[in-house]
Predicted model as a PDB file, atoms N, CA, C, CB and O in Angstrom, pLDDT in the B-factor column:
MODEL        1                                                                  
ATOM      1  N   UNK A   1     102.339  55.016 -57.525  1.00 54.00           N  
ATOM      2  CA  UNK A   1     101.576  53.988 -56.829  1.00 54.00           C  
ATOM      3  C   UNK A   1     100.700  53.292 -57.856  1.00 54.00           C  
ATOM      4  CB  UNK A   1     100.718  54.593 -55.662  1.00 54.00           C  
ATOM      5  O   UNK A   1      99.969  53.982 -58.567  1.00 54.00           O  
ATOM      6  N   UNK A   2     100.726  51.980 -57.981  1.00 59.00           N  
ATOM      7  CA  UNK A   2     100.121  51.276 -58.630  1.00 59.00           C  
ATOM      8  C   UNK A   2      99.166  50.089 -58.244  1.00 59.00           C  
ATOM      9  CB  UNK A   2     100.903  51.021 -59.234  1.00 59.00           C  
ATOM     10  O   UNK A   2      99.518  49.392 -57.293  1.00 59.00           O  
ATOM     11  N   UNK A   3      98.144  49.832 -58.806  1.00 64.00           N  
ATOM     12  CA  UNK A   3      97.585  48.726 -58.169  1.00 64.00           C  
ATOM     13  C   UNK A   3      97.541  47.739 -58.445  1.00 64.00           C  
ATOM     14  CB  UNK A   3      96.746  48.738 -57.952  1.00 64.00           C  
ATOM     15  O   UNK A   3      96.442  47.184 -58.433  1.00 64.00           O  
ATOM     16  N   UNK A   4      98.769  46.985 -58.850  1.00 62.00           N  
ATOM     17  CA  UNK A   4      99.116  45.851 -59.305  1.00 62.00           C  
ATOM     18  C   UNK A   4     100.324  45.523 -58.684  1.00 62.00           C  
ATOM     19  CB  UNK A   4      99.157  45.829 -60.632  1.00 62.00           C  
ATOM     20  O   UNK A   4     101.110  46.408 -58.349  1.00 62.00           O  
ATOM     21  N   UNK A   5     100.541  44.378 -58.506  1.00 64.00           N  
ATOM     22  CA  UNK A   5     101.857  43.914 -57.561  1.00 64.00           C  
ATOM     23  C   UNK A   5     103.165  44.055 -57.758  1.00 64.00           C  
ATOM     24  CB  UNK A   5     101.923  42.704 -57.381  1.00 64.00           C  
ATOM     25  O   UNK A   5     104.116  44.196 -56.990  1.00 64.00           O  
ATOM     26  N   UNK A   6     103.061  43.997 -58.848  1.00 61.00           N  
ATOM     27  CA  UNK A   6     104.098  43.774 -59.836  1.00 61.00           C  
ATOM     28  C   UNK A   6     104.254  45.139 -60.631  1.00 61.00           C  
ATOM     29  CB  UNK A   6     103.714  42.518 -60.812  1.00 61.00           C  
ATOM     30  O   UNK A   6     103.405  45.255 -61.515  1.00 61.00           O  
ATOM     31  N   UNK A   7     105.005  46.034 -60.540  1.00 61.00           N  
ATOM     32  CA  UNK A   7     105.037  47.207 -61.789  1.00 61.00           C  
ATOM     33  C   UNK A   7     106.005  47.427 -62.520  1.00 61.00           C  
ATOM     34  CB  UNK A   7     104.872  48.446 -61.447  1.00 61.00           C  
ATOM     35  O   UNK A   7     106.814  48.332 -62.723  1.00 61.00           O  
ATOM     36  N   UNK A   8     105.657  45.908 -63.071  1.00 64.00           N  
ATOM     37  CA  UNK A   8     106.504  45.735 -64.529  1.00 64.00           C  
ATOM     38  C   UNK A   8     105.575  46.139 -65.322  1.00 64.00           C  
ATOM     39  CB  UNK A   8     107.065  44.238 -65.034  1.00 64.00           C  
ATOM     40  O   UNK A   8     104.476  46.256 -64.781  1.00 64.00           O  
ATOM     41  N   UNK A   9     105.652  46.488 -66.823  1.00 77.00           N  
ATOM     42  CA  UNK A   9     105.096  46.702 -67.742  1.00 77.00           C  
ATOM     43  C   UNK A   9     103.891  44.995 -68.468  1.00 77.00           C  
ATOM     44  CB  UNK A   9     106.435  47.337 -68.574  1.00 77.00           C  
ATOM     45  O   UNK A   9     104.376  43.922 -68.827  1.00 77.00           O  
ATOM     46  N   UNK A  10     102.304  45.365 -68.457  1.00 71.00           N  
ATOM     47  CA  UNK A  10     102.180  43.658 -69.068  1.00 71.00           C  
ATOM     48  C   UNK A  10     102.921  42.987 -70.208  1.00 71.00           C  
ATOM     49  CB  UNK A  10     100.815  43.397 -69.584  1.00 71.00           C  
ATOM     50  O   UNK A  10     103.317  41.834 -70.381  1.00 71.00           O  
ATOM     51  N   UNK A  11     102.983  44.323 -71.069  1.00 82.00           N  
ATOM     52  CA  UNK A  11     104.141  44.162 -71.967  1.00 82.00           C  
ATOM     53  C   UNK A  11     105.791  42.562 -72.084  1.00 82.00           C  
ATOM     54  CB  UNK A  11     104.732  45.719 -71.487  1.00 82.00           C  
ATOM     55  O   UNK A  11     106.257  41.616 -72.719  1.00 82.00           O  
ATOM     56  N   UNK A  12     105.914  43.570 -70.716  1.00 86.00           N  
ATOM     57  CA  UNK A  12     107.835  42.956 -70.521  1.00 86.00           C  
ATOM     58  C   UNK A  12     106.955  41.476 -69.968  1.00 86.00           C  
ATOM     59  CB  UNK A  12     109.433  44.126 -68.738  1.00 86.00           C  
ATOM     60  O   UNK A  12     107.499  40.491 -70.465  1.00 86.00           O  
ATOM     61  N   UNK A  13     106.207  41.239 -69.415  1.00 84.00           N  
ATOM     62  CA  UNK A  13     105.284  39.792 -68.113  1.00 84.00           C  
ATOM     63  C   UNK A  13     105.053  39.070 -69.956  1.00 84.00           C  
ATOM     64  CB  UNK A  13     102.783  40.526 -66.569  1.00 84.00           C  
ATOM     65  O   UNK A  13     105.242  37.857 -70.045  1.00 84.00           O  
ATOM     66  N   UNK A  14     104.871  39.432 -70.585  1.00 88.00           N  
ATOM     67  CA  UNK A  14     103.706  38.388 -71.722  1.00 88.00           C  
ATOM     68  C   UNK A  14     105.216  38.369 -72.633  1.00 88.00           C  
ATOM     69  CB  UNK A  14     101.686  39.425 -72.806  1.00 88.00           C  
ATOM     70  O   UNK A  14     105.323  37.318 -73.265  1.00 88.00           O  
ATOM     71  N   UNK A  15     105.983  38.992 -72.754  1.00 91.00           N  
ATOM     72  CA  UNK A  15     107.053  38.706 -73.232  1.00 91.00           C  
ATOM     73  C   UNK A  15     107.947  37.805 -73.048  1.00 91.00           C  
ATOM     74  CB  UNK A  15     107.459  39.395 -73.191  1.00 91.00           C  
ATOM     75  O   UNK A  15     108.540  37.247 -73.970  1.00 91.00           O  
ATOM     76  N   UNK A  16     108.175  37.518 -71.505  1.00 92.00           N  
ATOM     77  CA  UNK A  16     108.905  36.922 -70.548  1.00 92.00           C  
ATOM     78  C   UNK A  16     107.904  35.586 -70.738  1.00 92.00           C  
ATOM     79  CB  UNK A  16     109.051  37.782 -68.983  1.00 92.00           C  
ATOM     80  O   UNK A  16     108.494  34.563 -71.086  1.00 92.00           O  
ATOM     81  N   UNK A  17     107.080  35.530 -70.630  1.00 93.00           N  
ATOM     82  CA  UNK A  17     106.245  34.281 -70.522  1.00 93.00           C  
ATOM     83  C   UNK A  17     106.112  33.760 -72.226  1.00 93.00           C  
ATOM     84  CB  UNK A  17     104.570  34.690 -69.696  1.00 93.00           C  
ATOM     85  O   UNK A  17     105.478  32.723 -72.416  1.00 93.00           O  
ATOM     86  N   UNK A  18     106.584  34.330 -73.183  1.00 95.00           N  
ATOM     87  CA  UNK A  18     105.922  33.699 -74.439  1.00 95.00           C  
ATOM     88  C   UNK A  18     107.385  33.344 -75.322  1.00 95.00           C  
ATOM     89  CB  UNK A  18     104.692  34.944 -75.351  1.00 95.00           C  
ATOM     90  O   UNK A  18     107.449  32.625 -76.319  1.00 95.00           O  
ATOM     91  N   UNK A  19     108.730  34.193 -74.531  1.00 97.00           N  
ATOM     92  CA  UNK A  19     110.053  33.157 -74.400  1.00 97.00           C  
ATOM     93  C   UNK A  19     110.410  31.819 -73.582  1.00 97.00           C  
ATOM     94  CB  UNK A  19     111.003  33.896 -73.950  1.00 97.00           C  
ATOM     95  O   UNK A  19     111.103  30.884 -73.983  1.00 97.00           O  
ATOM     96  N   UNK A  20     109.866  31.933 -72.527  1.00 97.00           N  
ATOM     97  CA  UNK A  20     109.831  30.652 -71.556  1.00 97.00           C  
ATOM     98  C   UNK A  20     108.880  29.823 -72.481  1.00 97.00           C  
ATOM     99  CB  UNK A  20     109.165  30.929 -69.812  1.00 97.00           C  
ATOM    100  O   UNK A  20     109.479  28.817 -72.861  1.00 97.00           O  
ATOM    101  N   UNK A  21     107.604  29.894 -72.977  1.00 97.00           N  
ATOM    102  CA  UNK A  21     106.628  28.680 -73.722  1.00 97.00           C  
ATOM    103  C   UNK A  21     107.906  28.187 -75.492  1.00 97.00           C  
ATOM    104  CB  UNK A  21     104.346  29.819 -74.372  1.00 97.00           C  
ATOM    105  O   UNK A  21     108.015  27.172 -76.180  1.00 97.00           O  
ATOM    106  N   UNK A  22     108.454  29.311 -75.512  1.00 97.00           N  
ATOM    107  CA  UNK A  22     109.220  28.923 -76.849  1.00 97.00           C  
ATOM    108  C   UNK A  22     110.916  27.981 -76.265  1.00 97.00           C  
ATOM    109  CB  UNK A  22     109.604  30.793 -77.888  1.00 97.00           C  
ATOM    110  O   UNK A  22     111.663  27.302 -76.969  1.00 97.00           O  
ATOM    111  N   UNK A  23     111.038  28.294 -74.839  1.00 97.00           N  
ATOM    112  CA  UNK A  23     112.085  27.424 -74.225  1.00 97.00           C  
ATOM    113  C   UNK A  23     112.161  26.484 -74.341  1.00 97.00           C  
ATOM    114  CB  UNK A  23     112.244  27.341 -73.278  1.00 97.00           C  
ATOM    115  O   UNK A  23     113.124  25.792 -74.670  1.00 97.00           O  
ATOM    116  N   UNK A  24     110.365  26.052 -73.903  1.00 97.00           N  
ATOM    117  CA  UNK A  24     109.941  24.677 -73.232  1.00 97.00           C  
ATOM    118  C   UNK A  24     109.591  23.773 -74.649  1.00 97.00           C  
ATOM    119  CB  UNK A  24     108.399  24.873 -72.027  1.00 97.00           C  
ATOM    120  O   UNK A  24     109.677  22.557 -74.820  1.00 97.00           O  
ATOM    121  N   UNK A  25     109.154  24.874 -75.616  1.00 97.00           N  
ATOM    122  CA  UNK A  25     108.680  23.853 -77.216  1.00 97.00           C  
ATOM    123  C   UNK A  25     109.986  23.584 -77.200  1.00 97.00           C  
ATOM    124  CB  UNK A  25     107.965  24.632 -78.985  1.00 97.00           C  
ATOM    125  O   UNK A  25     110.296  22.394 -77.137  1.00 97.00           O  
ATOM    126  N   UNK A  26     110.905  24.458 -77.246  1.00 97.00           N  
ATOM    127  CA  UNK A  26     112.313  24.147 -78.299  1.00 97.00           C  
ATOM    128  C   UNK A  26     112.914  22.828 -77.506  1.00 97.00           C  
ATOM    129  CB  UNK A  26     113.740  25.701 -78.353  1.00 97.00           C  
ATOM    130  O   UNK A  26     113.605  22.026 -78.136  1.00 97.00           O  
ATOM    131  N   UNK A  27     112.614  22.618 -76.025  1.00 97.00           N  
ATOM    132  CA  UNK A  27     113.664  21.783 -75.106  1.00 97.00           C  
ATOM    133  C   UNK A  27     112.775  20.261 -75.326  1.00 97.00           C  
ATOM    134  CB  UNK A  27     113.818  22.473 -73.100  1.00 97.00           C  
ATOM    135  O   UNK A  27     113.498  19.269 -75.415  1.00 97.00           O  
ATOM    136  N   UNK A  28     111.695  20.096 -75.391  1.00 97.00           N  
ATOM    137  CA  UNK A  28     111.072  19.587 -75.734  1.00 97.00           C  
ATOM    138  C   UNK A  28     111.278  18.788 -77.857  1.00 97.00           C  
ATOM    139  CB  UNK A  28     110.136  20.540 -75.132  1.00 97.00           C  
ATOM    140  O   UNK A  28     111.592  17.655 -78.225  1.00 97.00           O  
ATOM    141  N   UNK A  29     110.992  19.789 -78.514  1.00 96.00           N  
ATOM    142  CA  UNK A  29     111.469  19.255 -79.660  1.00 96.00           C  
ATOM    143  C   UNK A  29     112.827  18.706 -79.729  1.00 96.00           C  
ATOM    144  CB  UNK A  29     111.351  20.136 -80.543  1.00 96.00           C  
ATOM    145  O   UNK A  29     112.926  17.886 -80.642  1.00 96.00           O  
ATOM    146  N   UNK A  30     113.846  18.880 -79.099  1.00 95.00           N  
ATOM    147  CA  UNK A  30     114.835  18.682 -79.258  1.00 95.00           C  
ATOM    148  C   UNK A  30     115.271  16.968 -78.587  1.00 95.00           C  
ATOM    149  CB  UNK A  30     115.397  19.923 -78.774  1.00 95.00           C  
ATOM    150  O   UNK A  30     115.924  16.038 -79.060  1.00 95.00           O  
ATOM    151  N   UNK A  31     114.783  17.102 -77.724  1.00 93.00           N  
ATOM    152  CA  UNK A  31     114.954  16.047 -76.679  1.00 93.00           C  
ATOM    153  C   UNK A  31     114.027  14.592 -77.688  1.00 93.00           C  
ATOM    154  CB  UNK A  31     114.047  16.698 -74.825  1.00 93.00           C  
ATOM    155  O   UNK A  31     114.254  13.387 -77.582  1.00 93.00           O  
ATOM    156  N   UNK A  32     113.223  15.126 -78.399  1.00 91.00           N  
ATOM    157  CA  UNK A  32     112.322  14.222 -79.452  1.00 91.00           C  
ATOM    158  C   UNK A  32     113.415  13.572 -80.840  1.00 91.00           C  
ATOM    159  CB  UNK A  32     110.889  15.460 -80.217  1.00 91.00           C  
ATOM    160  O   UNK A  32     113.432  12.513 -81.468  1.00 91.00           O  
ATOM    161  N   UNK A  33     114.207  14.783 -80.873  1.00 89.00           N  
ATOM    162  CA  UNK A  33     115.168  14.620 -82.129  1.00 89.00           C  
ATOM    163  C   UNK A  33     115.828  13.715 -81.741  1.00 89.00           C  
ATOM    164  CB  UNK A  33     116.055  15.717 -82.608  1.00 89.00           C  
ATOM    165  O   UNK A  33     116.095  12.656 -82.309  1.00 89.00           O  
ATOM    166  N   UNK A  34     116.151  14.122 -80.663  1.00 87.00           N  
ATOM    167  CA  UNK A  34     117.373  13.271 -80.100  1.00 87.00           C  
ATOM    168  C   UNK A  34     117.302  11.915 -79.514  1.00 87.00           C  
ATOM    169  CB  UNK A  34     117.953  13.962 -79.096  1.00 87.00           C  
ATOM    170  O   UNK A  34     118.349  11.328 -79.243  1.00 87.00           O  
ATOM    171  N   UNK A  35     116.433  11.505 -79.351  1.00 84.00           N  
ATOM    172  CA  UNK A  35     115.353  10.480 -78.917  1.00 84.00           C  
ATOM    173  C   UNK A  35     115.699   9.822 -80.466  1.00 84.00           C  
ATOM    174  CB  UNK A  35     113.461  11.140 -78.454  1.00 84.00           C  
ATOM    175  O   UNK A  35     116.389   8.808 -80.358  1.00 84.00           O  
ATOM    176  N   UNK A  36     115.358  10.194 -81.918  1.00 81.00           N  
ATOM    177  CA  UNK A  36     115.093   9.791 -83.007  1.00 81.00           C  
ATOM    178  C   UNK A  36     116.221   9.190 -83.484  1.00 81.00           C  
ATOM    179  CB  UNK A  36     114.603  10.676 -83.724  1.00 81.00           C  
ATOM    180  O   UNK A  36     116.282   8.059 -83.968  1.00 81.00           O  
ATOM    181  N   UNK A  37     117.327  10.156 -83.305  1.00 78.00           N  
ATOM    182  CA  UNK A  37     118.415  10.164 -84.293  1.00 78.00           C  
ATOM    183  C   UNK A  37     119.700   9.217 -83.194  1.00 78.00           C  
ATOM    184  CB  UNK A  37     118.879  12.117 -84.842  1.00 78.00           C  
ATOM    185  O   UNK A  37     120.709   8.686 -83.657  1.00 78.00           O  
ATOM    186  N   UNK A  38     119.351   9.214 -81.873  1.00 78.00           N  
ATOM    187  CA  UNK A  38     120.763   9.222 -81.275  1.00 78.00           C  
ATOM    188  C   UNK A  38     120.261   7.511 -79.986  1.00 78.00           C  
ATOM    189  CB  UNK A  38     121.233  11.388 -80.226  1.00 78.00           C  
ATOM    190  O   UNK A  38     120.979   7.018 -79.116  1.00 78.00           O  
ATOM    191  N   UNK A  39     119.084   7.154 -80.338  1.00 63.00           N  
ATOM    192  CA  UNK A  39     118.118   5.792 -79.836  1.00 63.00           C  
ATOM    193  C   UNK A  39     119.102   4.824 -79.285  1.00 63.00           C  
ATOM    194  CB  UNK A  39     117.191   4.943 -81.175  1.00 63.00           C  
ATOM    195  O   UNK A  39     120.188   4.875 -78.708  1.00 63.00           O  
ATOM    196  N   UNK A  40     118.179   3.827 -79.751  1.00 60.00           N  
ATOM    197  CA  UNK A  40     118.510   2.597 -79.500  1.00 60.00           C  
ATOM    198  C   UNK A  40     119.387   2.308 -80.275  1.00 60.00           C  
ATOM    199  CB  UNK A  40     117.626   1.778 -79.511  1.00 60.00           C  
ATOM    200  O   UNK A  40     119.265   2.994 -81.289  1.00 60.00           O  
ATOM    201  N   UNK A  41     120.570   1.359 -80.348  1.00 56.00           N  
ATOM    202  CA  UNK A  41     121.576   1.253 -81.804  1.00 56.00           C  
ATOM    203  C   UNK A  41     122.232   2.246 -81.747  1.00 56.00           C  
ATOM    204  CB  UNK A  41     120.954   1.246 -83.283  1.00 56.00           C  
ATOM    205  O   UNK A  41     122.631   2.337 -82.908  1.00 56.00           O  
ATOM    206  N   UNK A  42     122.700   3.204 -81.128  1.00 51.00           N  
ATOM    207  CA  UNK A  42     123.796   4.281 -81.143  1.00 51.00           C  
ATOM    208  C   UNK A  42     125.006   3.967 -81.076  1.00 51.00           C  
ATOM    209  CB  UNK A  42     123.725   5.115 -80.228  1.00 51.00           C  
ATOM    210  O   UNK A  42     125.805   4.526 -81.828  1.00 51.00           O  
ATOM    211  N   UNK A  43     125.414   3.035 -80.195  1.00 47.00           N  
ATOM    212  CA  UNK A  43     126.613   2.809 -79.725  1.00 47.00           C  
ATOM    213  C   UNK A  43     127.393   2.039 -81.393  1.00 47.00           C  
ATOM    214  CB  UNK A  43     126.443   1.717 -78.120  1.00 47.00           C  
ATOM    215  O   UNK A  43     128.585   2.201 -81.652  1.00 47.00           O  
ATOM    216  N   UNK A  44     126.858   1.596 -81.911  1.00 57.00           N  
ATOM    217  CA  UNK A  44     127.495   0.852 -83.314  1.00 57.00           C  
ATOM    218  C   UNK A  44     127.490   2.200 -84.253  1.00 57.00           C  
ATOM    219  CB  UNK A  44     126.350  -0.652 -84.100  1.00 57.00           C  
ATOM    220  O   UNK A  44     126.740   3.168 -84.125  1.00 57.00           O  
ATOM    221  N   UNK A  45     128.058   2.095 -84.790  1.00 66.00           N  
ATOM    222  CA  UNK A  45     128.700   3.039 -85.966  1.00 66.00           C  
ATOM    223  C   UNK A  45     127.519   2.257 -87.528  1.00 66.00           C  
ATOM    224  CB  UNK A  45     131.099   2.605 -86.147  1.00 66.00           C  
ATOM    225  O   UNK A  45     127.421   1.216 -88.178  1.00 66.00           O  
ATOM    226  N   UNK A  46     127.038   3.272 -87.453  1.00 72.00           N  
ATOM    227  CA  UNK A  46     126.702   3.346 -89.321  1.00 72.00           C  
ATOM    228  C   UNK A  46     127.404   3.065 -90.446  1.00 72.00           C  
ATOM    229  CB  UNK A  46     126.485   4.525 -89.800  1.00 72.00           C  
ATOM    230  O   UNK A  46     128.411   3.680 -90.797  1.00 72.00           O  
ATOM    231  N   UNK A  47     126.790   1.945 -91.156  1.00 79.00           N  
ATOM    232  CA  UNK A  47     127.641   1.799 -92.749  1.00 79.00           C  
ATOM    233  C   UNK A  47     127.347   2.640 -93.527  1.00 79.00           C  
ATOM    234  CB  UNK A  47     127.436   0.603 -93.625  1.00 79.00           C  
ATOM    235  O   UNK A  47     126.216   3.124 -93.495  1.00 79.00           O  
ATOM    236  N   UNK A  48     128.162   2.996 -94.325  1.00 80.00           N  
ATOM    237  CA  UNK A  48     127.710   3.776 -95.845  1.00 80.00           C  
ATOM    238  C   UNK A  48     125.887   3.862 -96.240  1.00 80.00           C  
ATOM    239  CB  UNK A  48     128.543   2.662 -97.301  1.00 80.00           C  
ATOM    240  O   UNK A  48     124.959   4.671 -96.271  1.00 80.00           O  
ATOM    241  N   UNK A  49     126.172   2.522 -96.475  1.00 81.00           N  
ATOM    242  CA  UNK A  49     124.507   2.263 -97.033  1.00 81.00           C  
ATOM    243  C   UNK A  49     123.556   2.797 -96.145  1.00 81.00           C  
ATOM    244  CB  UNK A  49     124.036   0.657 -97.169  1.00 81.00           C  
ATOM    245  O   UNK A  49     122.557   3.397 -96.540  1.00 81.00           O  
ATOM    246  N   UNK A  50     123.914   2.539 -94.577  1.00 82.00           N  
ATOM    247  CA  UNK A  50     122.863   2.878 -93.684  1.00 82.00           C  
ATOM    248  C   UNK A  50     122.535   4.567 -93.466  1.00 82.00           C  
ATOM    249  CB  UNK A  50     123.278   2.194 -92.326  1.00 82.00           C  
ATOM    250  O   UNK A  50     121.523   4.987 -92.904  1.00 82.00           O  
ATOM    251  N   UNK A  51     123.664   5.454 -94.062  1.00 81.00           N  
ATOM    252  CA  UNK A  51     123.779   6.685 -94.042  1.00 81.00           C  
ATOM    253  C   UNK A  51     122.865   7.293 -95.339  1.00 81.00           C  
ATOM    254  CB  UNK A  51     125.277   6.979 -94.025  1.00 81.00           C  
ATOM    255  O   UNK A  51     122.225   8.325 -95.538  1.00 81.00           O  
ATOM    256  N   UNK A  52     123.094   6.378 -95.908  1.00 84.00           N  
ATOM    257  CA  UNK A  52     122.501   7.043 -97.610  1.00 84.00           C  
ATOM    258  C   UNK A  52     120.821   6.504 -97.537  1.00 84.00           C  
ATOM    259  CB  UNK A  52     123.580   6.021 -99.453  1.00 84.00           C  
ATOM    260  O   UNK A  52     120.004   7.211 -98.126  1.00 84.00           O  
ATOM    261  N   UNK A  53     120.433   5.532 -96.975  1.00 85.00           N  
ATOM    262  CA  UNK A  53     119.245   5.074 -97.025  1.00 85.00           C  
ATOM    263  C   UNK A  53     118.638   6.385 -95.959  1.00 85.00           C  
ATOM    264  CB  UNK A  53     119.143   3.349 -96.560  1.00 85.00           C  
ATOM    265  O   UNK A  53     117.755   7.133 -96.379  1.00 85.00           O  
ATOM    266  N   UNK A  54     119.134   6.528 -94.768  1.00 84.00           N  
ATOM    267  CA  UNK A  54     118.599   7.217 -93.927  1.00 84.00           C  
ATOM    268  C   UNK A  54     118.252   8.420 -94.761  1.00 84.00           C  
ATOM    269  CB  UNK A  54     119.406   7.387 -92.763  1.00 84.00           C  
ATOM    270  O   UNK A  54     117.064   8.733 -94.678  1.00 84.00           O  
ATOM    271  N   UNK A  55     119.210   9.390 -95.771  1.00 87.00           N  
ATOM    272  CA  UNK A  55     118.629  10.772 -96.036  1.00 87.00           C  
ATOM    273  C   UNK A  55     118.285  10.234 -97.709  1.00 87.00           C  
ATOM    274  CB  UNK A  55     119.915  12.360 -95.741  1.00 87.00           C  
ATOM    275  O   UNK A  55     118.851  10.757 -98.669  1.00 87.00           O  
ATOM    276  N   UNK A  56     117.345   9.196 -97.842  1.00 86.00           N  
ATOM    277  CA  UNK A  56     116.774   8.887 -98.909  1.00 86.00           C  
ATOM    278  C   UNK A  56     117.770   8.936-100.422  1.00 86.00           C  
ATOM    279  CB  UNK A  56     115.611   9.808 -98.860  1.00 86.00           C  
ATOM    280  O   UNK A  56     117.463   9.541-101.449  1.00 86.00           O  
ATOM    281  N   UNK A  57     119.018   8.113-100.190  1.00 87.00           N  
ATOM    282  CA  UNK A  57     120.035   7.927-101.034  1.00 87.00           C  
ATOM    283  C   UNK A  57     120.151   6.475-101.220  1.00 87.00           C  
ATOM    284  CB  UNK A  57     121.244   8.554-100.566  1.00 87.00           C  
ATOM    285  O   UNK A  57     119.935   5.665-100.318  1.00 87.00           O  
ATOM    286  N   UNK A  58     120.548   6.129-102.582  1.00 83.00           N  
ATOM    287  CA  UNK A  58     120.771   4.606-102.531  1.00 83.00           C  
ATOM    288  C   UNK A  58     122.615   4.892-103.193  1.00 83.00           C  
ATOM    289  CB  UNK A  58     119.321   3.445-103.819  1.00 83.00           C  
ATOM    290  O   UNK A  58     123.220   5.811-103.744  1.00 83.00           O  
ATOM    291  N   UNK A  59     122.926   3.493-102.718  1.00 80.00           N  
ATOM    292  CA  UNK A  59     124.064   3.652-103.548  1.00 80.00           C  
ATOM    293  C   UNK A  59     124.600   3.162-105.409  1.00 80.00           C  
ATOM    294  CB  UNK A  59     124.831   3.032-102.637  1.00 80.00           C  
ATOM    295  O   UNK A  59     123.937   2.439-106.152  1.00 80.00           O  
ATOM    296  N   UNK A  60     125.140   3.427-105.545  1.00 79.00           N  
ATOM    297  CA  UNK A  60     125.368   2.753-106.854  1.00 79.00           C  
ATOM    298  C   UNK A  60     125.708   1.400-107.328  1.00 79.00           C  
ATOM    299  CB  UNK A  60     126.159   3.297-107.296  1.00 79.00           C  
ATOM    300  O   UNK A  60     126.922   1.202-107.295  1.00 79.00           O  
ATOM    301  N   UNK A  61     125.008   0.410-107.757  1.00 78.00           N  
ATOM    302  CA  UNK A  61     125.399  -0.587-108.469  1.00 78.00           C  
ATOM    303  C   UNK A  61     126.132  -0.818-109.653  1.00 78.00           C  
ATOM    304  CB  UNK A  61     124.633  -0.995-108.606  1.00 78.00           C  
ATOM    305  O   UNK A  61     126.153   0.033-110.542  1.00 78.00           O  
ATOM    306  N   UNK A  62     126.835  -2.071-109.764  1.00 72.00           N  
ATOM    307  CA  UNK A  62     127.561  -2.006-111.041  1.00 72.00           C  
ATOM    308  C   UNK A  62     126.329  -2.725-111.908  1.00 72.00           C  
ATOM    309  CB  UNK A  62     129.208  -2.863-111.040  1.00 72.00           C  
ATOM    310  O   UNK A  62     125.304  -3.306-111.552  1.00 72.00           O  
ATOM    311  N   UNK A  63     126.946  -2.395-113.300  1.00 73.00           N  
ATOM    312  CA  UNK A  63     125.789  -3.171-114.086  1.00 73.00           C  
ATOM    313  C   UNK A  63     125.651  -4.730-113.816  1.00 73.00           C  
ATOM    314  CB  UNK A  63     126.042  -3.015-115.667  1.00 73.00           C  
ATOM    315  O   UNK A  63     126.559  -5.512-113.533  1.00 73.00           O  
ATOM    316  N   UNK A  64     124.589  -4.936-113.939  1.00 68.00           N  
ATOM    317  CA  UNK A  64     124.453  -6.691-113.721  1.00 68.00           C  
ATOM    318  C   UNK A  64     123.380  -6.584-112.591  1.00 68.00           C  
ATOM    319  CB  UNK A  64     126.125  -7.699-113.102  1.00 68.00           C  
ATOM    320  O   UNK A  64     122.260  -7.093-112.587  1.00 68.00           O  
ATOM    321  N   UNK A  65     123.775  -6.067-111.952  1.00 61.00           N  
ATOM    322  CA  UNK A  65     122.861  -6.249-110.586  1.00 61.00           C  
ATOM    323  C   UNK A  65     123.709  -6.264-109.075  1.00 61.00           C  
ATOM    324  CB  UNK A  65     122.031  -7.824-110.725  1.00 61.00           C  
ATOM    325  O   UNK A  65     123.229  -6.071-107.958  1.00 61.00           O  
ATOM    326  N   UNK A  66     125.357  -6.607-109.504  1.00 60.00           N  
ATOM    327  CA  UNK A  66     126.590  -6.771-108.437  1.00 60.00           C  
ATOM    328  C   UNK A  66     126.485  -5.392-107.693  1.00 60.00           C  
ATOM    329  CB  UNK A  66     128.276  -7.009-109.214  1.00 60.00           C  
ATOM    330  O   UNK A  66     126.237  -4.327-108.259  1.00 60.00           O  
ATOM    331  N   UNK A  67     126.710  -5.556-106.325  1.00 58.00           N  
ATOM    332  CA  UNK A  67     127.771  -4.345-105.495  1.00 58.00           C  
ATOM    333  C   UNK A  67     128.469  -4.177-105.864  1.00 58.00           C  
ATOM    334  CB  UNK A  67     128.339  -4.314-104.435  1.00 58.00           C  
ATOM    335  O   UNK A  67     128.824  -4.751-106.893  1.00 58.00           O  
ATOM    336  N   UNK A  68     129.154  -3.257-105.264  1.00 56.00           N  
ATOM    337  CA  UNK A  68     130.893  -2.533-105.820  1.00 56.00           C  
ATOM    338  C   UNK A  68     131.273  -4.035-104.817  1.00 56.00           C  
ATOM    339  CB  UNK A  68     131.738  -0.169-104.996  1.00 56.00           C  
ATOM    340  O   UNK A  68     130.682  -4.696-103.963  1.00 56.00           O  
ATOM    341  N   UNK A  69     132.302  -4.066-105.352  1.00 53.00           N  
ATOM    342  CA  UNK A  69     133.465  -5.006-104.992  1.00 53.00           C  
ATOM    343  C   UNK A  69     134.664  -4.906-104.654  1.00 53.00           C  
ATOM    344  CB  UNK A  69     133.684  -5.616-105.696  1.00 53.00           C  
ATOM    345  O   UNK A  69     135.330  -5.918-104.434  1.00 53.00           O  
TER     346      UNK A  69                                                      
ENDMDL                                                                          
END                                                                             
């Protein structure tokens, strides 16, 4: 007999509750990513350049100052 309603361990209750707060960050961060990466402009396909600029890449020039050609 216990005098608490519940005779689960507080243990297993603060456990259960501090996976659900790491659910809600993770469902939350994610939904932000995805918001970032997958926006407005999705439906068009990315050029080269636009791929390499995004993860801080440039591409290569020929000498002179020309694009590849």
């Amino acid at each position: 007999i216990t005098s608490e309603k519940l005779c689960r361990s507080q243990q297993d209750l603060l456990h259960r509750a501090s996976s659900y707060l790491c659910l809600l960050q993770s469902t939350r961060l994610h939904l932000s990513l995805h918001a970032e990466y997958h926006g407005e402009g999705s439906t068009r396909e990315k050029g080269l350049g636009d791929v390499a600029r995004m993860v801080g890449l440039a591409l290569p020039t020929q000498p002179g100052g020309k694009g590849w050609e």
